[in-house]
C-alpha positions as CSV (number, residue, x, y, z in Angstrom):
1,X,-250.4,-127.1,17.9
2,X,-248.0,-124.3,16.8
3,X,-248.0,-125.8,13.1
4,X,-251.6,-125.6,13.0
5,X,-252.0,-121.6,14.4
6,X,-249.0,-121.2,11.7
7,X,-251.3,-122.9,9.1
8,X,-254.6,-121.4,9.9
9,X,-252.8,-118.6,9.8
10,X,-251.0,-118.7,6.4
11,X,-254.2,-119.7,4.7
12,X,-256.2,-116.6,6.4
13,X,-258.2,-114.4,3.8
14,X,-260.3,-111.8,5.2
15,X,-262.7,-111.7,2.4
16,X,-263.6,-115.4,2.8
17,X,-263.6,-114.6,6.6
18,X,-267.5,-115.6,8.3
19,X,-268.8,-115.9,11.3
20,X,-268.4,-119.7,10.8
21,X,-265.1,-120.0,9.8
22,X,-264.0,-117.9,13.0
23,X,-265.7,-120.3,14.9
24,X,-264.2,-122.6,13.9
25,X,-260.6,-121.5,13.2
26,X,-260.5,-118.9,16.0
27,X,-262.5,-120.4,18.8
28,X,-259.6,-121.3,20.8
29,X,-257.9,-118.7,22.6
30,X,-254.1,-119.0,21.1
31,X,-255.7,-118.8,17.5
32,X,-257.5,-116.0,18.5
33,X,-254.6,-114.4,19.6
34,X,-252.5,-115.0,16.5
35,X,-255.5,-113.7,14.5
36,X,-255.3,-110.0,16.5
37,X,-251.7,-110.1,16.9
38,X,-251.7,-110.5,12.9
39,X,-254.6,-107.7,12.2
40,X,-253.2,-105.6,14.5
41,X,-249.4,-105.8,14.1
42,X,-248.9,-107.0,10.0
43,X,-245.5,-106.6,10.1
44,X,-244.5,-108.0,13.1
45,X,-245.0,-106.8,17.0
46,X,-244.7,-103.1,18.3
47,X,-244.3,-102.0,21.5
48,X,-247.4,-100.2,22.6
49,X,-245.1,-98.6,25.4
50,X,-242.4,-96.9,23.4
51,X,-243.7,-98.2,19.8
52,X,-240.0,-100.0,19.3
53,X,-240.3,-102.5,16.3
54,X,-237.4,-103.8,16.2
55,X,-236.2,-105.4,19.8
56,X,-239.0,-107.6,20.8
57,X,-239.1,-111.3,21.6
58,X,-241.8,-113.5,21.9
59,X,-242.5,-115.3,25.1
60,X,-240.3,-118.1,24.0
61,X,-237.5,-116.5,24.4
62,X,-238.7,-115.2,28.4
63,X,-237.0,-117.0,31.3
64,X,-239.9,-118.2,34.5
65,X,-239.9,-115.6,37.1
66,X,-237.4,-116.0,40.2
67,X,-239.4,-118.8,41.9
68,X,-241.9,-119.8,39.4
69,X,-241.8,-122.9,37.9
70,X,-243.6,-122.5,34.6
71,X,-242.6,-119.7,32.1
72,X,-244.6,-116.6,31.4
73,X,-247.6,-117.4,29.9
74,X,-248.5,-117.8,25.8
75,X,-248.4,-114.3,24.0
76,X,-246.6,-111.9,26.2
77,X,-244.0,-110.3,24.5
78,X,-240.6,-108.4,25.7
79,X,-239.4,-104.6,24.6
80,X,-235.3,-105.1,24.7
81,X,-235.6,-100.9,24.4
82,X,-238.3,-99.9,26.9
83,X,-237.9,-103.4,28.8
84,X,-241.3,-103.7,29.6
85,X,-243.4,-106.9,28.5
86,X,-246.8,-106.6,26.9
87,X,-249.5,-108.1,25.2
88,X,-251.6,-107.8,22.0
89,X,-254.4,-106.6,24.1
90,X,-252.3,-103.8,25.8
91,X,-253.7,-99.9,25.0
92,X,-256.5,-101.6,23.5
93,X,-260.3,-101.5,24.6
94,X,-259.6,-105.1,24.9
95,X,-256.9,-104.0,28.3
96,X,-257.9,-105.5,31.4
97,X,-260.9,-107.5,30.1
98,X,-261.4,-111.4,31.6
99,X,-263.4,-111.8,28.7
100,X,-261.7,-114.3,26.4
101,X,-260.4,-113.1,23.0
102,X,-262.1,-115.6,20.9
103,X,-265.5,-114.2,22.3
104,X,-264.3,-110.2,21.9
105,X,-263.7,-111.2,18.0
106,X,-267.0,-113.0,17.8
107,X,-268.7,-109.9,19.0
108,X,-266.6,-107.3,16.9
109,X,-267.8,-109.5,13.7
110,X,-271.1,-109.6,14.4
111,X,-271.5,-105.6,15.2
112,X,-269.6,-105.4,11.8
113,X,-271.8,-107.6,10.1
114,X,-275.5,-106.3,11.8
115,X,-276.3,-103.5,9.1
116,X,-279.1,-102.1,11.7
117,X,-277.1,-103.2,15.0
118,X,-277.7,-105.7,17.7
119,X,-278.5,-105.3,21.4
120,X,-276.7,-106.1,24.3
121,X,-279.3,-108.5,25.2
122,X,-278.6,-110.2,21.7
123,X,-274.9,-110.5,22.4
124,X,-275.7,-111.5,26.0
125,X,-277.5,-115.0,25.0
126,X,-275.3,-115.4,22.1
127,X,-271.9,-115.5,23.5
128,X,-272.8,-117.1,26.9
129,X,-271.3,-113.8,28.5
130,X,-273.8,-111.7,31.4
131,X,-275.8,-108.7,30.3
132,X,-273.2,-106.0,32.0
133,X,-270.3,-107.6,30.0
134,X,-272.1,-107.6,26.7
135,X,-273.3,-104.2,27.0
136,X,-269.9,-102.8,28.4
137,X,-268.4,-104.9,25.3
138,X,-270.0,-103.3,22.7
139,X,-269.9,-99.7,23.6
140,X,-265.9,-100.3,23.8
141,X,-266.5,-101.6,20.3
142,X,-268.1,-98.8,19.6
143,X,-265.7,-96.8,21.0
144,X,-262.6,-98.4,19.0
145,X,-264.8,-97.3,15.8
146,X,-264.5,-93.8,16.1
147,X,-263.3,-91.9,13.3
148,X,-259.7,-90.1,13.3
149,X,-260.4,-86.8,14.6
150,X,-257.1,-85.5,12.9
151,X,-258.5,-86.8,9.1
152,X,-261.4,-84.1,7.5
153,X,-263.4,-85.0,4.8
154,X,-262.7,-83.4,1.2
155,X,-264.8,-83.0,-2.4
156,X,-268.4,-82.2,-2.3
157,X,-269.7,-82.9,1.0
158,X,-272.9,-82.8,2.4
159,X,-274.0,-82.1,6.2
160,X,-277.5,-82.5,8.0
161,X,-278.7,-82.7,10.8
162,X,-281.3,-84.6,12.6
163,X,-282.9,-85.2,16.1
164,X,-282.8,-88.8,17.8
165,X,-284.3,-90.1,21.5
166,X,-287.5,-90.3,23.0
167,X,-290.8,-89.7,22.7
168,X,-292.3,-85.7,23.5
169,X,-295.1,-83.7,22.4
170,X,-295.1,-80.8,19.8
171,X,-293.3,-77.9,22.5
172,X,-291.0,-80.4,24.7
173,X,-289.5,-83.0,21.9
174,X,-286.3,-80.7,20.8
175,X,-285.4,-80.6,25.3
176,X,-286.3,-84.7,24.6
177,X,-283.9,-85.2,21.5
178,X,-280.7,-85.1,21.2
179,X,-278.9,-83.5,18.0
180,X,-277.0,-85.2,15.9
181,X,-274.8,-83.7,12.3
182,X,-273.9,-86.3,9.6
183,X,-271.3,-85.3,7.3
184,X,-271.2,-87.0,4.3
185,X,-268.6,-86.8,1.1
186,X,-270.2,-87.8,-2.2
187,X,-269.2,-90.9,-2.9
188,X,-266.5,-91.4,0.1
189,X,-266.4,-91.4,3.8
190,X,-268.4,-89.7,6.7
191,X,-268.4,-88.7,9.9
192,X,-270.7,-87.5,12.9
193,X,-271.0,-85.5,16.1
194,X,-273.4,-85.8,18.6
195,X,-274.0,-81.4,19.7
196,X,-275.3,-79.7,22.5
197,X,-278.1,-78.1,20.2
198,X,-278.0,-77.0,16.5
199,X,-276.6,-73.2,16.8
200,X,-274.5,-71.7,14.4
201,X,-271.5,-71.5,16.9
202,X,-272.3,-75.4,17.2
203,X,-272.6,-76.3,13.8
204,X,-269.6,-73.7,12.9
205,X,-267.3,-75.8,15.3
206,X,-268.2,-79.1,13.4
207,X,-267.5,-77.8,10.3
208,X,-264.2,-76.4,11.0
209,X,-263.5,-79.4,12.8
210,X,-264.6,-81.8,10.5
211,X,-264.5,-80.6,6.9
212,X,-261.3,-79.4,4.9
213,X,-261.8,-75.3,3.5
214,X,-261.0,-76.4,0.2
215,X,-264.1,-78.4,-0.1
216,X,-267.8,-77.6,-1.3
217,X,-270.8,-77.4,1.1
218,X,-274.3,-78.8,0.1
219,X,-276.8,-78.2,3.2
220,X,-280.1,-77.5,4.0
221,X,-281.9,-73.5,4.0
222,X,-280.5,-74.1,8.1
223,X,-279.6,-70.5,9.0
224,X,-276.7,-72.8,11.5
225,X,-274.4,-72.5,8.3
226,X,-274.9,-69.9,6.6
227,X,-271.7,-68.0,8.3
228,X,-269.5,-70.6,8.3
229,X,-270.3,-71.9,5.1
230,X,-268.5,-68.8,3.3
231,X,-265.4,-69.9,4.5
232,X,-265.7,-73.3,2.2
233,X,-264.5,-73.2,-1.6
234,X,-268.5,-73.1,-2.4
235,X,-271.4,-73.7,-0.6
236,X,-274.9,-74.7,-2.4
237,X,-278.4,-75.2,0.0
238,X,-281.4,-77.0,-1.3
239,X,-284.7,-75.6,0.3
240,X,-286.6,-78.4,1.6
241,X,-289.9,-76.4,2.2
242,X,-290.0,-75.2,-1.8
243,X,-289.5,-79.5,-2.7
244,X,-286.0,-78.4,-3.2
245,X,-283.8,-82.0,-2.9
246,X,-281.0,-82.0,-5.4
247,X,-280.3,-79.2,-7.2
248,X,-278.0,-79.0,-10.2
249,X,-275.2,-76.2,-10.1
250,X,-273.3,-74.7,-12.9
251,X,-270.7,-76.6,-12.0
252,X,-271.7,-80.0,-12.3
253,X,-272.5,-80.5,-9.5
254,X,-275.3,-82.4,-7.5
255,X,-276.3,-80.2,-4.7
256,X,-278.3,-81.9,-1.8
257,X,-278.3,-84.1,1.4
258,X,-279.7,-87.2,0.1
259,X,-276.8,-89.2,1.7
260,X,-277.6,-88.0,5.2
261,X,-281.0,-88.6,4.8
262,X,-280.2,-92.3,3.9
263,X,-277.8,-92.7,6.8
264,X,-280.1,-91.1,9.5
265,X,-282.8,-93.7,8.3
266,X,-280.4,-96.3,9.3
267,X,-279.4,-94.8,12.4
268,X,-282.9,-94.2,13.4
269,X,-283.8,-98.5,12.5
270,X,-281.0,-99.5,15.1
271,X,-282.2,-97.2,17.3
272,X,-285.8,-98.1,17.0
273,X,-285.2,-102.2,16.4
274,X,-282.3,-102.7,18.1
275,X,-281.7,-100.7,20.8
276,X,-285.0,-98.6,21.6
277,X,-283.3,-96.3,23.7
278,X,-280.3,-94.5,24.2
279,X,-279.2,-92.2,26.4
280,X,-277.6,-88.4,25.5
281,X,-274.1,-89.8,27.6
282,X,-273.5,-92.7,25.2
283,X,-274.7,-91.0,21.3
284,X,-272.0,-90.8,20.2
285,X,-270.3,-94.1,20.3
286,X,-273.5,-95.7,18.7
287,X,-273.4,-93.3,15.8
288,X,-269.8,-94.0,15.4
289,X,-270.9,-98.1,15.3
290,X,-272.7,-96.7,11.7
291,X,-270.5,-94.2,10.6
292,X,-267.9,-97.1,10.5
293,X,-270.2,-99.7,8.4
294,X,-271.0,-96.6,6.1
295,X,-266.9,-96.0,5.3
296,X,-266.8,-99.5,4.5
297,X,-269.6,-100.7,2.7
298,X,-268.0,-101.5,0.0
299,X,-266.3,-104.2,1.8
300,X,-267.3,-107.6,2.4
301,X,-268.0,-108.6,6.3
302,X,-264.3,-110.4,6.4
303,X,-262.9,-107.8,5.3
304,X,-264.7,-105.3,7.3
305,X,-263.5,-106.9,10.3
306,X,-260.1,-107.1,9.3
307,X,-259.8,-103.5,8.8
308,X,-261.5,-102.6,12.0
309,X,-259.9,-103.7,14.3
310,X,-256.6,-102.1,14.3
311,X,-258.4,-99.7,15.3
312,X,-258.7,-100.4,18.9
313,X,-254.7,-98.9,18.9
314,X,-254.5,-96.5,21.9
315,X,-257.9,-96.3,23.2
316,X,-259.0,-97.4,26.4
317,X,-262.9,-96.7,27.7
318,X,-263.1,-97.6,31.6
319,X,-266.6,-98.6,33.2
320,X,-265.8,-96.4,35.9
321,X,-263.5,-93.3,36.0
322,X,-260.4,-94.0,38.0
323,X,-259.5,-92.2,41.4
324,X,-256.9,-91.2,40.6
C-alpha cells in the first residue's frame, strides 16, 4: 500500500490532474491525504502550532497511548519543539470536518473547474454528502480563496463597481442590491470587496486598501473617486454617458474598465444560473470563488487546484460562532 501512495505520488503532475484521475488515484482516504500533505507542505511537514520544520515525525515513529492497543492513527504527525501532534487538516477550513478528504478535494476541483460556479444542491447529489454539508463546504472553499489582504495590486489598474441581489423596482433596487468594487490590473490579478454602499469614504478605503500609490487609476466619471484618486501616480476616467469606453492617453496607455465589466458578467451568470440568490452576509466569499478563477486563468484546472489549495493555511470559518 505504502509503495503505491509513494508511486502515485512520484508520478503526480498537476497539469495532467482531472477530475478522473483524482478519482481514481485519490479516492481513498490515505492517497488523499498524501496528495494535501504534498500541496500543502512541498518541502516536507510544518507545524501549524509553532511552524517548526525541522523536528517532526511521522506517525510511525508515535508510541500507542498508555492503554491503547493500536498506534495513533495514519497521518498524525509529532512537533519534537512545541510537542504537540497534528494533522494536515489542522488550521485549515478542512479542521474539524467528518467529511472525508477524498470528497473535500473532489469538491475543491470541481468549484475550480466550474467557470460560472456550482450550487450546493449540485455538490449535494454529486458527492453523496447532505445539502447542509455541501453548502457549508463550499462557502469554506470559498473562504480559503480569499485574496491576501497584505498583497495590493500595481501597474494600470482598473476599478468599477456594480450592484448584485434581488429583484426591486426603479426607487427600492439600490436598498435591494448589494455593492460590490472589482479591481482589476491590466493584464494581472484582481481583487474585490463587497461595501456598505458606494461613497467616496467607501470607495476611498478600498482603494487605499487595495491598490499600491505608485499605480495608475482608470475608473468611471463616479464622483466616489475623484478625491482619492489624486493620491495615485495618475488617474484617467472614461465617461460612460458620452460612449466613452477606452480612451487612449498620452502615455500609452488604454484607459477604461472593460476588465470589470467582463468579470461582473461572470459574477452576475453564477449568480443568476448557479446560485439565484445570495444573501448580503455571505458576498463576499462567493466573489472571492471568481476573483480566484480570474488570477488563474491562465492555468489549467490541475494546476489550478494545485495552487489553491495551500491556501486553506490558517483560516478556519465555523458554522456557528463559538461561546466562548
Amino acid at each position: 500500500m505504502k509503495e503505491n501512495i509513494k508511486n502515485k505520488m512520484a508520478e503526480f503532475d498537476a497539469d495532467e490532474l482531472n477530475l478522473i484521475t483524482l478519482a481514481q488515484d485519490y479516492a481513498d482516504d490515505n492517497t488523499a491525504r498524501e496528495l494535501l500533505e504534498r500541496l500543502r507542505w512541498p518541502h516536507g511537514a510544518i507545524c501549524p502550532h509553532c511552524k517548526n520544520d525541522g523536528a517532526t515525525k511521522p506517525n510511525s515513529k508515535l508510541e500507542p497511548k498508555a492503554g491503547s492497543k493500536s498506534a495513533v492513527r495514519k497521518g498524525v504527525y509529532f512537533c519534537g519543539a512545541c510537542r504537540k501532534q497534528f494533522t494536515v487538516t489542522v488550521k485549515t477550513v478542512f479542521e474539524g470536518s467528518h467529511i472525508p478528504i477524498s470528497k473535500w478535494l473532489m469538491a475543491w476541483f470541481i468549484i475550480c473547474a466550474s467557470k460560472k460556479s456550482i450550487s450546493a444542491r449540485q455538490l449535494h447529489r454529486m458527492l453523496k454528502i447532505t445539502y447542509k454539508s455541501a453548502w457549508f463546504m463550499a462557502h469554506r472553499i470559498r473562504f480559503a480563496m480569499g485574496d491576501d489582504p497584505d498583497t495590493k495590486l500595481n501597474g494600470v489598474v482598473e476599478v468599477d463597481e456594480t450592484f448584485v441581489g434581488g429583484k426591486g423596482d426603479g426607487r427600492t433596487r439600490f436598498l435591494r442590491h448589494t455593492p460590490v468594487v472589482a479591481l482589476i490590473e491590466q493584464g494581472g490579478n484582481m481583487k474585490t470587496r463587497v461595501v456598505a454602499s458606494v461613497s467616496q469614504h467607501n470607495l476611498g478605503k478600498v482603494l487605499r486598501e487595495c491598490v499600491n500609490p505608485q499605480s495608475i487609476l482608470c475608473t468611471d466619471e463616479h464622483h466616489g473617486y475623484k478625491k482619492d484618486g489624486k493620491n495615485f501616480k495618475a488617474h484617467h476616467t472614461v465617461v460612460h454617458s458620452k460612449k466613452e469606453y477606452i480612451v487612449q492617453t498620452p502615455d500609452g496607455i488604454s484607459a477604461g474598465v472593460n476588465h470589470c465589466e467582463s468579470f461582473f458578467a461572470l459574477l452576475k451568470r453564477g449568480v443568476h444560473g448557479a446560485w439565484h440568490s445570495v444573501s448580503r452576509e455571505h458576498l463576499q466569499k462567493y466573489t472571492n470563488e471568481f476573483s480566484f478563477r480570474w488570477n488563474t486563468r491562465k492555468l489549467s484546472d490541475g494546476a489550478r487546484f494545485a495552487v489553491g489549495l495551500p491556501q486553506i493555511e490558517g483560516k478556519r470559518l465555523m458554522y456557528r460562532r463559538p461561546v466562548n
